[in-house]
C-alpha positions in Angstrom: -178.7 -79.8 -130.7 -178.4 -76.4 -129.2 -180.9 -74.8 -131.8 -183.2 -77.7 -131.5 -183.6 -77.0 -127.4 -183.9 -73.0 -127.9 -186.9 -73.9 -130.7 -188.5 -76.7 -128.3 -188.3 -74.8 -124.7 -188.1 -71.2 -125.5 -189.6 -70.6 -128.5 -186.5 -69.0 -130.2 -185.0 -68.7 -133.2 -181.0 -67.4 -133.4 -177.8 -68.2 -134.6 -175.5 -70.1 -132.1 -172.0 -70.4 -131.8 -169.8 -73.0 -129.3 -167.9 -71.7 -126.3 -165.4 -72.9 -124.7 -165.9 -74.0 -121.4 -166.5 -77.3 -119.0 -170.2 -77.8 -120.1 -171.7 -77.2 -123.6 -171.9 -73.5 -123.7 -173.7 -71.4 -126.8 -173.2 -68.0 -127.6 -177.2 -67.0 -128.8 -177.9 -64.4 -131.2 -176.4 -61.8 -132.7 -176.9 -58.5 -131.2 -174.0 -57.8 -128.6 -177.0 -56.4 -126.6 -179.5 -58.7 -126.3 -176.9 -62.0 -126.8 -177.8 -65.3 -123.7 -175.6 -68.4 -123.1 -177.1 -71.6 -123.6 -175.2 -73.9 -120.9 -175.8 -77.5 -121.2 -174.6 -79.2 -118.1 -173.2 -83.1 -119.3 -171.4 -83.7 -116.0 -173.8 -85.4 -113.6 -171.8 -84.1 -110.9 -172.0 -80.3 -111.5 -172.9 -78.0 -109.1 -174.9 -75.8 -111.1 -176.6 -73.9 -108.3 -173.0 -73.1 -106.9 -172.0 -71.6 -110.6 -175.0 -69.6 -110.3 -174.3 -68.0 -107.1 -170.8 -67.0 -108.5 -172.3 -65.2 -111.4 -174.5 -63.6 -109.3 -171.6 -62.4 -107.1 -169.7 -61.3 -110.3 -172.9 -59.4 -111.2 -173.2 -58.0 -107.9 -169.6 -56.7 -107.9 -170.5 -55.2 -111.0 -168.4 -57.4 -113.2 -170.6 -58.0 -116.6 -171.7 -61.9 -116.4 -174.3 -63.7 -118.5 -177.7 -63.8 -117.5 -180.8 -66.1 -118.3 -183.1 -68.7 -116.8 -182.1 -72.1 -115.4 -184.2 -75.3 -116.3 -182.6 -77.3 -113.3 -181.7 -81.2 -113.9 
């Protein structure tokens, strides 16, 4: 499932690996330095925005956090 969304919406091609976590989370790819998160939100109740503005916090503080690009619902 995971690789089938990278190939259809991004265009990419990498390994993947499940992480734990509330949602469906994906390590993607293989190089520590250029590795994303795939987060697949199941729960029609998440407040996605609100995770995103406590990563961005995290980041701010200068605590390392994943970073990508959000589809939305």
């Amino acid at each position: 499932m995971a690789k089938d969304l990278l190939r259809k919406h991004w265009s990419i091609e990498a390994a993947v690996t499940r992480l734990s976590g509330e949602n469906l989370n994906f390590l993607v790819g293989e190089n520590p330095s250029e590795n994303r998160v795939l987060k697949i939100t199941i729960d029609p109740e998440a407040d996605v925005s609100l995770e995103e503005k406590v990563l961005a916090r995290l980041l701010s503080a200068g605590i390392p956090v994943p970073r990508g690009h959000s589809l939305g619902r």
